[in-house]
Every structure is written in structure tokens, then in C-alpha cells.
KEFIZA-400449 format. One record per residue (C-alpha): residue in one letter; x negated, y, z. Coordinates in nm, 4 decimals, decimal comma. Layout:
A  X  Y  Z
...
! end
This chain:
X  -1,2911  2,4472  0,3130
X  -1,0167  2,3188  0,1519
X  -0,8037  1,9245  0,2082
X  -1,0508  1,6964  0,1126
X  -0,8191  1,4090  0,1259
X  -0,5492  1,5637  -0,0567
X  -0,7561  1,7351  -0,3317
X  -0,9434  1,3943  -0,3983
X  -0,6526  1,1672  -0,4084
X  -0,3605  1,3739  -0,5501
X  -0,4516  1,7692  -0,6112
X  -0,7140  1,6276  -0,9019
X  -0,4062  1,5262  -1,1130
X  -0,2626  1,8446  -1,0877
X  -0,1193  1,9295  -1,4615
X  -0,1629  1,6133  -1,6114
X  0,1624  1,4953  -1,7932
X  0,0288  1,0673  -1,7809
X  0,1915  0,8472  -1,6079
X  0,1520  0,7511  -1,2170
X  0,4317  0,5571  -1,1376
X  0,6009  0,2410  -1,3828
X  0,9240  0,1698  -1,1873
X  1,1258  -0,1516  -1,2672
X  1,4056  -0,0123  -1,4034
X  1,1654  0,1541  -1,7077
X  1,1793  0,4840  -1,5487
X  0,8317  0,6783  -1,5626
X  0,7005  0,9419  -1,2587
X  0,4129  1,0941  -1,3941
X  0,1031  1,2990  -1,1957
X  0,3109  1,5985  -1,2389
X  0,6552  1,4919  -1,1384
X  0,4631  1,3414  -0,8130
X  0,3188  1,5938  -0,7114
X  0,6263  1,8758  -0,7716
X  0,7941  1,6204  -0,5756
X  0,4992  1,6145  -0,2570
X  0,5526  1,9620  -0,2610
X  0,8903  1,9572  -0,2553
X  0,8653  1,7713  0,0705
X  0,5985  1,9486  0,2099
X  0,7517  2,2673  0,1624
X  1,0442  2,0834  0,3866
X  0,8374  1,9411  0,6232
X  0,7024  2,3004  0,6752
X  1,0915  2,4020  0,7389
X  1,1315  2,1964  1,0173
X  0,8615  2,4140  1,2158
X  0,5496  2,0973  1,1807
X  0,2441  2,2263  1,2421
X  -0,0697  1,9894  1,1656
X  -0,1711  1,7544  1,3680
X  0,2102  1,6155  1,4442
X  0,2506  1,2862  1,3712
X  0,5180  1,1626  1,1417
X  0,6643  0,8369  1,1995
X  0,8142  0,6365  0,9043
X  1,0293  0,3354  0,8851
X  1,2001  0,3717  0,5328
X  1,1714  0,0771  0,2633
X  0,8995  0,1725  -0,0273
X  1,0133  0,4143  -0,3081
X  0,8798  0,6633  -0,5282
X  0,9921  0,9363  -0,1983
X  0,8169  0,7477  0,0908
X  0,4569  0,7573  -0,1377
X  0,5367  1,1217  -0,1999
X  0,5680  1,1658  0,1670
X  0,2776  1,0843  0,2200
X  0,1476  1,2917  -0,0023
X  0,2850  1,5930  0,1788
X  0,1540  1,4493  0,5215
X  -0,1780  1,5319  0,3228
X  -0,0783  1,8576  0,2294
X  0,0931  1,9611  0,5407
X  -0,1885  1,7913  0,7888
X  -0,0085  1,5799  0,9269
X  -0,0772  1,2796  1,0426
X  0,1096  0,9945  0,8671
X  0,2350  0,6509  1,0738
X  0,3862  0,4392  0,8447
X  0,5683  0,1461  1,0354
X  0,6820  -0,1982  0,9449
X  0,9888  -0,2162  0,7708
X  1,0778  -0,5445  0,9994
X  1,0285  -0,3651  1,3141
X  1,3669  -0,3595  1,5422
X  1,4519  -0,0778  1,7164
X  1,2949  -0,1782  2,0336
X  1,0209  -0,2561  1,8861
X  1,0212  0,1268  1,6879
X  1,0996  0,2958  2,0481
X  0,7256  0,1936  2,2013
X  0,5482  0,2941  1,8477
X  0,7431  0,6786  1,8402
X  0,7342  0,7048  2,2297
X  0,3436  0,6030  2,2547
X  0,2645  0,8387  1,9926
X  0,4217  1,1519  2,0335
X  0,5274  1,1803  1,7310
X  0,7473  1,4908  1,6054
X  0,9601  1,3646  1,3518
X  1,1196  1,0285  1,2464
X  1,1724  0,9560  0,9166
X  1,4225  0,6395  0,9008
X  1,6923  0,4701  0,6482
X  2,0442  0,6175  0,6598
X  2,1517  0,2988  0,7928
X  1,9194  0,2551  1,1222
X  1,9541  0,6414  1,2430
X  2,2763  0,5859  1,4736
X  2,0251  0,3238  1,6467
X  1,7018  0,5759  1,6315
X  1,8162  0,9076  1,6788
X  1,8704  0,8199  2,0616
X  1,4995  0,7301  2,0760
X  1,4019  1,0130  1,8643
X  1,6117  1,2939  2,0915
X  1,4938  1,0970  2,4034
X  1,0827  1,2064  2,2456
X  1,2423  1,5461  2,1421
X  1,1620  1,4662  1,7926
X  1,3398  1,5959  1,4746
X  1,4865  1,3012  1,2366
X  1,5854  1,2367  0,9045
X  1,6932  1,0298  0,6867
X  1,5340  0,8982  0,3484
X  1,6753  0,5828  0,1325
X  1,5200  0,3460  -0,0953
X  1,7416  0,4810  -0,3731
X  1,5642  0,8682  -0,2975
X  1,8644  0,9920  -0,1464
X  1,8959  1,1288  0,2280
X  1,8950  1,4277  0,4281
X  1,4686  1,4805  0,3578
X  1,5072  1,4854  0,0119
X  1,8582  1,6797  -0,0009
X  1,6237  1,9678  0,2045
X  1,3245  1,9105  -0,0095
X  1,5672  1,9505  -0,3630
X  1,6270  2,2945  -0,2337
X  1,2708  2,3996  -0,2089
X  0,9645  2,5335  -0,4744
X  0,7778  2,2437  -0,6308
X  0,4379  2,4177  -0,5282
X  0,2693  2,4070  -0,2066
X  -0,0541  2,5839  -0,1020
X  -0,2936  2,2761  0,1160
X  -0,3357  2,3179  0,4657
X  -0,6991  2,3206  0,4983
X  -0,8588  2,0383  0,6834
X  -1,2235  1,8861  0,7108
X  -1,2824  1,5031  0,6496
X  -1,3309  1,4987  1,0388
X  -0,9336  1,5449  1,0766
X  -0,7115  1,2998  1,1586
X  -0,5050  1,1622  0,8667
X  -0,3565  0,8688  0,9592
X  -0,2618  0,6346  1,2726
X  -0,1742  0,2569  1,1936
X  -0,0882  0,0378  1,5036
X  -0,2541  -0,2955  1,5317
X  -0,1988  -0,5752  1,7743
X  -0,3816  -0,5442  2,1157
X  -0,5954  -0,7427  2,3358
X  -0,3030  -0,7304  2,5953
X  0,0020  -0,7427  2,3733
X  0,0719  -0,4111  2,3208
X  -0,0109  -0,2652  1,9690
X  -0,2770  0,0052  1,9423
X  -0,2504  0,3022  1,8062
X  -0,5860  0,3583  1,4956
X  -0,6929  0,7246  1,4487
X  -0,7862  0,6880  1,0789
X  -0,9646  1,0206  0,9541
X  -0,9618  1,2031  0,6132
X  -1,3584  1,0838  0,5937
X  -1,2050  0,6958  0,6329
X  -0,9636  0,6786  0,3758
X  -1,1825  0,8774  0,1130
X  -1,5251  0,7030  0,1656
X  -1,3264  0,3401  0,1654
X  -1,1054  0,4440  -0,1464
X  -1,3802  0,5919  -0,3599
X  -1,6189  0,3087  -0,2780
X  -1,4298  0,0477  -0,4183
X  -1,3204  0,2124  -0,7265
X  -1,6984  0,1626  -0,7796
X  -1,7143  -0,1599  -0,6693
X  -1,4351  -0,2752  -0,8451
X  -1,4719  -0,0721  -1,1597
X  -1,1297  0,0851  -1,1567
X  -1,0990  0,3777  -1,4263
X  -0,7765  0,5561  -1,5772
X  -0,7120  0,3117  -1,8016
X  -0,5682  0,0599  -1,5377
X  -0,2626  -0,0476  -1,4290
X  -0,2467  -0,1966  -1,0873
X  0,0434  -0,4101  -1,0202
X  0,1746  -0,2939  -0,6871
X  0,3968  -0,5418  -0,5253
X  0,2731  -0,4819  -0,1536
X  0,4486  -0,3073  0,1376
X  0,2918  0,0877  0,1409
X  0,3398  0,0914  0,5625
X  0,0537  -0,1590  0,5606
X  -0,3064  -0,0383  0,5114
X  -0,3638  -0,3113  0,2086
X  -0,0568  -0,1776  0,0125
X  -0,1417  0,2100  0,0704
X  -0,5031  0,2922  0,1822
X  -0,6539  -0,0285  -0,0214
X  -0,4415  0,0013  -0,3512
X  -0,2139  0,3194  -0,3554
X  -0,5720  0,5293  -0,2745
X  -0,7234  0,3350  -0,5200
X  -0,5463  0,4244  -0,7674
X  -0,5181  0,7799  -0,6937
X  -0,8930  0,7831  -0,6633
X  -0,9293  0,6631  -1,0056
X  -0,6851  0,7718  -1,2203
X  -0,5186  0,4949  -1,2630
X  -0,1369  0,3979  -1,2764
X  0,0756  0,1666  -1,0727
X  0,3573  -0,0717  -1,1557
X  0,5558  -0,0160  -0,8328
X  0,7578  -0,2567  -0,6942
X  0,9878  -0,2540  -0,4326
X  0,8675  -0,5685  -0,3008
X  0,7029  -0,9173  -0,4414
X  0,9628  -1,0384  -0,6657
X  0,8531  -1,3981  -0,8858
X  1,0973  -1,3114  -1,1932
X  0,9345  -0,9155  -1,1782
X  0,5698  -0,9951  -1,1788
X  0,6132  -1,2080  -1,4341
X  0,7978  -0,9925  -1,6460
X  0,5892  -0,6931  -1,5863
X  0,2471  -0,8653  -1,5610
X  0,1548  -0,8252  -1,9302
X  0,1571  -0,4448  -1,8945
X  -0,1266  -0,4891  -1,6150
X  -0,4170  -0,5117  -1,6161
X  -0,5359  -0,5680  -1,2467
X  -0,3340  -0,7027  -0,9024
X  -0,3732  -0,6753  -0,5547
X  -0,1649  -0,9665  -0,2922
X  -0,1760  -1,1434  -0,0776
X  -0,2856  -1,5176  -0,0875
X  0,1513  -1,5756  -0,0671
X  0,1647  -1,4076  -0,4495
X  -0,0756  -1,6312  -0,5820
X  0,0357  -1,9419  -0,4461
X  0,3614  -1,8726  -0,5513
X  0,2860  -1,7874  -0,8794
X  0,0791  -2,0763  -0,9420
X  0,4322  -2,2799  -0,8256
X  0,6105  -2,1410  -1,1363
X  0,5390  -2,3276  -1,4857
X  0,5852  -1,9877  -1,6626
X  0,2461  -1,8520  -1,4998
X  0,0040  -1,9436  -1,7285
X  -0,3442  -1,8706  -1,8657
X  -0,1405  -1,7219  -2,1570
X  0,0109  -1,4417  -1,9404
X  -0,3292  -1,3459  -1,7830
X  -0,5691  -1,3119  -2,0713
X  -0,5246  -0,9203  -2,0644
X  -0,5796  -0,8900  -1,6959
X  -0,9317  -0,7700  -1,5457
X  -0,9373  -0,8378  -1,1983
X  -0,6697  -1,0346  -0,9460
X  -0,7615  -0,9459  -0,5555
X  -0,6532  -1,0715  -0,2845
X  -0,6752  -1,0281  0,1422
X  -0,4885  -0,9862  0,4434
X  -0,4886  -1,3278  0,5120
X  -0,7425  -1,5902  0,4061
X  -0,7229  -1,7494  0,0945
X  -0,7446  -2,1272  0,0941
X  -0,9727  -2,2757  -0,1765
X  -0,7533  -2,4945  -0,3035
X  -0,5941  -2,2411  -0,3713
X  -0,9283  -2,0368  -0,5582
X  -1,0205  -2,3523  -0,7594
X  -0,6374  -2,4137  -0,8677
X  -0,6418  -2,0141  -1,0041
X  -0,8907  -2,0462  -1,1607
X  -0,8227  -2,3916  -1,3387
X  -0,4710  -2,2379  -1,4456
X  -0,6084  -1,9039  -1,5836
X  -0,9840  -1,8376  -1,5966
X  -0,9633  -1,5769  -1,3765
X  -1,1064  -1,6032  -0,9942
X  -0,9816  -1,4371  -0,7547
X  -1,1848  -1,1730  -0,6053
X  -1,1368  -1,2059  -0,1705
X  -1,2444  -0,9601  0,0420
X  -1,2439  -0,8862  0,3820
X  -1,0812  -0,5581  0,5865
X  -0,8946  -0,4375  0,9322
X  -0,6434  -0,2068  1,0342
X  -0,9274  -0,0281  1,2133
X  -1,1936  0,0181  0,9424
X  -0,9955  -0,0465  0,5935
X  -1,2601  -0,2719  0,3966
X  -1,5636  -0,3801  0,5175
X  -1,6753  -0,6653  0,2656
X  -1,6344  -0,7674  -0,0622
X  -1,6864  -1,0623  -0,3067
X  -1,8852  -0,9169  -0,5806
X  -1,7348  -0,8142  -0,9082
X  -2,0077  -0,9072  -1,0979
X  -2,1804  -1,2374  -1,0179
X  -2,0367  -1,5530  -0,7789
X  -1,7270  -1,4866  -0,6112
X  -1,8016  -1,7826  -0,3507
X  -1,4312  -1,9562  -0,1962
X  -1,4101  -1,9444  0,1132
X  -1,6278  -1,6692  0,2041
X  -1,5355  -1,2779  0,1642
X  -1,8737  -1,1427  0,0053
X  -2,1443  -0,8594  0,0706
X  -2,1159  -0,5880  0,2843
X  -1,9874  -0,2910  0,0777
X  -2,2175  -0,0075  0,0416
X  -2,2456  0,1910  0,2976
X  -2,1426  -0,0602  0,5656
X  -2,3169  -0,2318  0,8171
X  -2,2761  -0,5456  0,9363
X  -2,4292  -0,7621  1,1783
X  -2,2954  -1,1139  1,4083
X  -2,3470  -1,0808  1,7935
X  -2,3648  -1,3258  2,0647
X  -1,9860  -1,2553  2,2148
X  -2,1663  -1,2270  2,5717
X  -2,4541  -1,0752  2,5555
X  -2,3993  -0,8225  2,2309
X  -2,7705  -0,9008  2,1171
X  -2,7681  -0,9764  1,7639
X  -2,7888  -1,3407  1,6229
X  -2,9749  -1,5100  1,3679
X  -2,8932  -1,5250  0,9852
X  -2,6882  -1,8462  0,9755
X  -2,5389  -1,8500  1,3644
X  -2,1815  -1,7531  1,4390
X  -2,0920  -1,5022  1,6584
X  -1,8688  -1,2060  1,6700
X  -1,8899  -0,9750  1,3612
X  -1,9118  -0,5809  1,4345
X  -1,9293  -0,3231  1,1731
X  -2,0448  0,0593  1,0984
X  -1,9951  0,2749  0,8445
X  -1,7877  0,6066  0,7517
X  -1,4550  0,3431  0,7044
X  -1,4809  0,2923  1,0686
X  -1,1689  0,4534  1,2764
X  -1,2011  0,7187  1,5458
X  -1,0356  0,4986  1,8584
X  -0,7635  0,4505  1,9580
X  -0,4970  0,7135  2,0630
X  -0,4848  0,7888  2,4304
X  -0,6527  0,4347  2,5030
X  -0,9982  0,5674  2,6076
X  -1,0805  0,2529  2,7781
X  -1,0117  0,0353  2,4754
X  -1,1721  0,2498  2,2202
X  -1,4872  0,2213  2,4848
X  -1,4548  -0,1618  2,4958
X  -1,4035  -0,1816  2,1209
X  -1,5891  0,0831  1,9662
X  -1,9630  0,0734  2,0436
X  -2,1695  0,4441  2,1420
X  -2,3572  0,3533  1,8495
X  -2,0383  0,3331  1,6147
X  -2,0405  -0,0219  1,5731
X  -1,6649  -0,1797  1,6009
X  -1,6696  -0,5086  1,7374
X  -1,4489  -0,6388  1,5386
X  -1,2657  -0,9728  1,7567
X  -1,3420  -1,1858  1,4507
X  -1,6083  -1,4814  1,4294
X  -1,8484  -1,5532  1,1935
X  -2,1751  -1,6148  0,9839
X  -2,3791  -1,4919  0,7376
X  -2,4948  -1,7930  0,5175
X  -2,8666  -1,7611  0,3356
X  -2,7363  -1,5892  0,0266
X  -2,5998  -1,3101  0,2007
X  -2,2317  -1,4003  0,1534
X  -2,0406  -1,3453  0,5079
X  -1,7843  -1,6411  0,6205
X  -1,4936  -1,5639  0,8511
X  -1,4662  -1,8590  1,0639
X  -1,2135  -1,8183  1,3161
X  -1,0847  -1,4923  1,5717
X  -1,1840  -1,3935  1,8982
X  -0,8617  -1,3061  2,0401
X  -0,5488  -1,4850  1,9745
X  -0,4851  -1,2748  1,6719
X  -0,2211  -1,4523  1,4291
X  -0,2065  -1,3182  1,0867
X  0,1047  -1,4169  0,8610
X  0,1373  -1,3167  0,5006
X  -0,0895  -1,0125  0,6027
X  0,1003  -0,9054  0,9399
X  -0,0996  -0,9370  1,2655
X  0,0804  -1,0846  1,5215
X  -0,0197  -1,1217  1,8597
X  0,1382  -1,4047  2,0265
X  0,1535  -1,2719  2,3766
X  0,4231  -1,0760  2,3122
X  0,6547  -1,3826  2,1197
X  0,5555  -1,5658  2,4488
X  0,7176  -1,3403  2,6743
X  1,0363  -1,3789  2,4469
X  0,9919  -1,7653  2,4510
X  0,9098  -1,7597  2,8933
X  1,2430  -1,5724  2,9417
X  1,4942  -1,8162  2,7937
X  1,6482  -2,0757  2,9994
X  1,5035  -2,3790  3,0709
X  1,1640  -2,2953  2,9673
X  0,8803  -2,2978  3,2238
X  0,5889  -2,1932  2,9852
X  0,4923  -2,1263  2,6447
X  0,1813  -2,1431  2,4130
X  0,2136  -1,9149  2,0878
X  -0,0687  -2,0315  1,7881
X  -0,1144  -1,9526  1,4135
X  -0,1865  -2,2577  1,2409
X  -0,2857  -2,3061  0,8653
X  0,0176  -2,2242  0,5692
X  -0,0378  -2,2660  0,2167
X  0,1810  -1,9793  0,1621
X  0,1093  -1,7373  0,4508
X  -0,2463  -1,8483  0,5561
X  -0,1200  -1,8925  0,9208
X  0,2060  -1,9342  1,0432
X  0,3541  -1,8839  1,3661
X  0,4020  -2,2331  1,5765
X  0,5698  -2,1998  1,9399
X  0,4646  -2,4506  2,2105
X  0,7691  -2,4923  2,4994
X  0,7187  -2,7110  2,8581
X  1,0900  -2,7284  2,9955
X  1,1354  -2,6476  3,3505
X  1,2142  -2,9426  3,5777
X  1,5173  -3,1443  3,4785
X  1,5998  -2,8900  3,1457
X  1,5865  -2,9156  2,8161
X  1,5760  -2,6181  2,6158
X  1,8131  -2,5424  2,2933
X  1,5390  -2,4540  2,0673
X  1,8263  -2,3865  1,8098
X  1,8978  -2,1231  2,0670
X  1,5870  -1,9740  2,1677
X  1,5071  -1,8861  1,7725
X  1,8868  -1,7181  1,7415
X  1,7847  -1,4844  2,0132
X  1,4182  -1,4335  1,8500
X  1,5686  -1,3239  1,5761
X  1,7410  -1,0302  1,7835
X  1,4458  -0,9235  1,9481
X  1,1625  -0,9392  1,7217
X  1,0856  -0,8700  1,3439
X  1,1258  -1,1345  1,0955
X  0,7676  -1,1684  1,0272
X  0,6964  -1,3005  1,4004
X  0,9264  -1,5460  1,4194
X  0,8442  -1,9024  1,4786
X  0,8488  -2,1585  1,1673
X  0,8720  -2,4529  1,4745
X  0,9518  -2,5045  1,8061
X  0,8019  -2,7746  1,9597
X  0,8232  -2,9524  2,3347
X  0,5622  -3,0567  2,4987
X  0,5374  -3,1945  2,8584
X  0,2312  -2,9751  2,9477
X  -0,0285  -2,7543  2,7731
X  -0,3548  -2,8598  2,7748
X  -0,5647  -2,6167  3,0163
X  -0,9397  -2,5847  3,1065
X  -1,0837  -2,6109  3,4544
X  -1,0344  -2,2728  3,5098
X  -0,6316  -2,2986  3,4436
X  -0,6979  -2,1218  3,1065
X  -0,4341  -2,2873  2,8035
X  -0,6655  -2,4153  2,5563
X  -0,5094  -2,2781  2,2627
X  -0,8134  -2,4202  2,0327
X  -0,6727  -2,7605  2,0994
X  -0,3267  -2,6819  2,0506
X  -0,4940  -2,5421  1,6857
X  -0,6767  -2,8428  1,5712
X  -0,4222  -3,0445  1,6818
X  -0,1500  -2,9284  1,4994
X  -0,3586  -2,7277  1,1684
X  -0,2377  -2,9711  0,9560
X  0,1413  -2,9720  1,0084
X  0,2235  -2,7623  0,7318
X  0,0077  -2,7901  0,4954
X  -0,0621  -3,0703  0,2652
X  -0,3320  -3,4359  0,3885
! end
């Protein structure tokens, strides 16, 4: 039977002395020293009585350690929740509570403020440090570096990654061992990864572009990674001559084109430059492009079903649209009423099938139901179109759905912040267009009768009760929001009104 996911992505480099892993500093981890050290940790993981199916939760910055951890989740069976670094501790407290989870896996410095919440879930915690150090690894130094596989099918769970809900409150996606392979292996054929490449990895790995998108693809090819502990100008720059392929968000590019030391010079080696999680302007594509020769390859993916489309790697990779289907994915664009399916050309809501589709959503029967159709198509909250050629355009969202620098963000839950501070009466939360982030967050106030609100204020206390990444750039006062007939805020106005206030014309 065996651990599909584990002996496709990481038991296949078993023996092999190559490097995996360029760090920073110089230092090397090769296949080898990776895996002794996933087995170290599974062995430990084993220690503190796990048994498969437990879900790990993990807040710890990205290392060499957190990517081996969740390696050993493989190993071990369990399932691996990887959490946003940002993420306060009330925020963390709803995420370990709503799933159950076993053991928390947290920096040295946040477990006085999480080891309440984890005893309160009777769940084990420990500690783990971007340097390596903590009380996981001093446990997992002690043990063998070999480890035997649980065995699991590709219909076990492998992974949950909580997305922003319909109602404010984040949903927990049951990814499967049959979701992250078929994804992973599919676009190291589309994109013509091999061992001979090395991706430059500047992405978070608790987000599913930074792990299931790059970190599997990788694994699933052979490859190496540049690792870095975050997107740092000075470091890609430095480091991008010993690439030869990138994966960021549309923030890295626009940044990089910023800097006069990014030039067509310092690409010529490189073979492919992706980009997703948020759209990519094409000012931004055509400026790229005019800089390097190189154009950007977008795609098109969710927490919920990894990647469902792709520009093509041979042929036009058309701005503003995110490509084909990739094989083995369906896609079709539904009336948002009715469900029936539209004509070529018409936009509607986009729903997908394929094996990169989740399982639901844990212990929310009546959203998976409402989400996830009997015949496996997700309806997937976003608009859009399919244009004559075949190339898919994502026009707008459904829902409310912000997405910043790659974070979703759902602005019910920054209203209820913003409605609780004094002097406001109401609030209106939108994303509007950034030429760094793709959408930023912009918070719409009404003062109560006779008040006037300290916005000054109101963002000092944001800043204590949600993560960074939520945050509004702007506060702004209005004297009412514009509603509908029906009383409903017409947050499409408040959009077009204000798209244009941060970006450029």
C-alpha cells in the first residue's frame, strides 16, 4: 500500500547526496540530510503518542525544520495545518480550537501566549525557531534518522488550509494525498520542471502557493530550491543568477522592476518567472517583459483546489487572462442563479472538477454542500469568461473576498473591528486595485450622530487585534454608504469609485 504522498515527493530522493536546499548564508541541505532530518522528527512526533489522522497545527516562521516537518506529517499521517505567520493569538485560538488539533507547533517566543489555548484543546506543544532550535528539534536530535512510512492511500487526508468564509469565519480545506500529488506532478509537466532547476523560493511555506505550488514542485521533480526566509530585494538579486526559474507574487515583480539593478542582464539564464495569488496588472506584464524578455507566466489557483488554470508554457501567455484549463481539470461558467451553464464568451461564476479539488470542509457539512457540487464541481465564488480562444479571464469575485499580496481577507470580520470603536455607526470594508499587492484593504467609516472618529485611533487598535496583512492602508469618512432598495451596501460602488486611489491615472 504504501504513502503515496510521501514516497512521491520525498522517499524518491532517498540516498541521493545533491543538493535540496541553497540557504542564504551558503550553507547546503541536501536530499539526504532532509530526509535524516524528517525522520528525525517523525520519529519525535511518534514519541509524543500521535497517531494519524491528528492534525498538527503550525505557526513557526519558514526554515529548513518547518519544511522537514512537514515532511514527517507525511510520514507520520498526519495531517499538516500550516498557519499564517501574522495571525495573533486570538486569531490562532479559533483555527486550533475549530480543528481539533493535537499538537501546536509555535516560536519560542509566542508559547507563554499559546500554551493556554493549547492546554485549554488538551493539545501537546512545542516549540520550533527560525534558527532550528527549540524543544521539537532538541527531542528529534535524540532520535534515529530513519523512519518506516505510515501507510496511507491517496484518499487520506493530508492537509487542512483555512480559507476565508462566506460568513466571516475561515474554513477549514480537507486537502487529500490524491490533491497535492495530481496538482504537483501535473505542473511539473506543464511547466517543464526537471532536476536541473533551481527554483527561487522567496514565498511563505504556510500558504498553499509557497508549499503545495512550489515546495511540491520541486520535490516532484527533482529539482532544488534557493530558500529564503522571506522576499528580500538585496537577496533575490544577489542570488538570482544561480536560478533558473521563480515563483511570486505580482509584489516581487513590481518591486523588482523598481530597482535599476534588475535588468535584462541578470535574467538571461532564467527559464520561466510565475506568478499568482493575486492578479497581475498588465502594466505590469508588458513592463517585464520590455525590461527582460521574459513574460511572465500567470496562472490561476484556490486554497480549495491548488491550481486550476494555467497560461501556457509554450505559445501566448495572454495579460490579463490566466490561461487553459490544466489537464485533467474541468471548467465551466454558470449563471450564479440558476447553476445552468453559460455560453462561451458570458460571465458567470466559474466552478471546477478535477482530482485537485478538496474533500469539504471540516465539520461544515452545510458549506461543503453549498460549495461543493454532488457532481464534484466546486463553485468556486469567482466571476468570469471564457473568451473565443479558450483563454479564461477572472473578472471580478462573488463574495466580498479581498486578496492582498496573496492573503484572502474577508472584510466582514475587519468590519466588526471597525463597528466596535467609538463613534462609529457603520462600516464598509473593500479591496481596491494596488500596484504592489493587487488589492489593498480600504475601510469606509459613517460616524454616529454628533462624533467624529480618531481614525489615528481605530488603526492603533487594528493593529492589536488583527494580523498585519488585514490592516487598512486608509480610513476614510463618509456621511452614508450607498445602499440598494433592499438596504443592501453596495460595495460595487464603493469599488469603482475609489479603484483608482492608489494606483497610478
Amino acid at each position: 500500500m504504501g504513502n503515496p504522498l510521501y514516497d512521491r515527493l520525498f522517499g524518491r530522493h532517498a540516498g541521493k547526496t545533491t543538493p535540496f536546499l541553497h540557504l542564504p548564508d551558503g550553507r547546503v541541505v541536501t536530499h539526504t540530510e532532509f530526509l535524516d532530518m524528517s525522520s528525525r522528527i517523525a520519529n519525535a512526533l511518534t514519541g509524543l503518542e500521535l497517531e494519524p489522522g491528528d492534525r498538527v497545527a503550525i505557526q513557526v516562521e519558514k526554515s529548513p525544520e518547518a519544511l522537514a516537518l512537514y515532511a514527517a506529517c507525511a510520514q507520520t499521517g498526519l495531517i499538516f495545518l500550516p498557519l499564517n505567520t501574522a495571525y495573533t493569538t486570538a486569531e490562532l485560538s479559533y483555527f486550533i480550537e475549530n480543528s481539533e488539533a493535537s499538537l501546536v507547533v509555535c516560536d519560542q517566543a509566542n508559547e507563554a501566549g499559546l500554551r493556554p489555548i493549547a492546554q485549554a484543546q488538551n493539545a501537546q506543544l512545542v516549540t520550533l525557531n527560525a534558527d532550528g532550535t527549540g524543544s521539537l528539534m532538541r527531542r528529534a536530535l535524540g532520535m534515529l534518522p530513519a523512519f518506516e512510512p505510515v501507510k496511507r492511500s491517496e484518499s487520506d487526508l493530508a492537509a487542512f488550509l483555512y480559507t476565508s468564509g462566506t460568513t466571516g469565519r475561515s474554513k477549514g480545506a480537507m486537502l487529500t494525498q490524491a490533491n497535492l500529488l495530481s496538482n504537483a506532478e501535473t505542473l511539473v509537466r506543464e511547466w517543464r520542471f526537471t532536476p536541473e532547476d533551481v527554483l527561487l523560493h522567496a514565498l511563505p511555506i504556510f500558504h498553499t502557493h509557497g508549499l503545495f505550488v512550489a515546495t511540491n514542485v520541486i520535490l516532484a521533480s527533482g529539482g532544488s530550491m534557493i530558500f529564503l526566509p522571506k522576499f528580500d530585494l538585496d537577496d533575490i538579486l544577489r542570488l538570482m543568477p544561480k536560478a533558473t526559474s521563480m515563483m511570486g507574487v505580482p509584489t516581487f515583480y513590481t518591486r523588482l522592476l523598481d530597482d535599476d539593478r534588475f535588468t535584462g542582464d541578470l535574467t538571461r539564464h532564467m527559464r520561466l518567472f510565475i506568478s499568482g495569488s493575486a492578479p497581475l496588472l498588465a502594466e505590469t506584464h508588458e513592463r517585464f517583459q520590455a525590461r527582460t524578455g521574459h513574460r511572465i507566466l500567470e496562472r490561476y489557483g484556490m486554497t480549495e483546489t491548488n491550481m486550476n488554470t494555467s497560461n501556457p508554457y509554450d505559445g501566448e501567455r495572454r495579460a490579463g487572462t490566466v490561461g487553459f484549463p490544466l489537464p485533467g481539470v474541468e471548467l465551466k461558467v454558470t449563471d450564479p442563479d440558476t447553476g445552468e451553464n453559460l455560453p462561451q464568451g458570458e460571465i458567470g461564476i466559474i466552478e471546477v472538477r478535477g482530482p485537485n479539488v478538496f474533500d469539504g470542509y471540516w465539520q461544515m457539512p452545510e458549506k461543503t454542500a453549498a460549495e461543493l457540487r454532488e457532481d464534484g464541481f466546486f463553485i468556486t465564488g469567482d466571476l468570469g469568461r471564457v473568451d473565443p480562444d479558450g483563454y479564461v479571464h477572472i473578472v471580478g469575485r462573488g463574495k466580498d473576498l479581498i486578496i492582498s499580496g496573496g492573503y484572502n481577507i474577508y472584510p466582514k470580520e475587519i468590519e466588526l473591528v471597525l463597528d466596535d470603536q467609538p463613534g462609529v455607526l457603520e462600516s464598509a470594508v473593500i479591496g481596491v486595485p494596488h500596484p504592489d499587492f493587487g488589492e489593498t484593504v480600504l475601510g469606509i467609516l459613517v460616524a454616529e450622530p454628533g462624533q467624529s472618529p480618531d481614525a489615528e485611533a481605530i488603526l492603533a487598535t487594528i493593529q492589536t487585534e488583527l494580523a498585519r496583512f488585514k490592516h487598512p492602508r486608509k480610513l476614510i469618512m463618509l456621511d452614508k454608504l450607498p445602499r440598494n432598495t433592499m438596504g443592501k451596501v453596495q460595495k460595487n460602488v464603493l469599488r469603482d469609485y475609489y479603484r483608482g486611489l492608489f494606483t497610478k491615472g
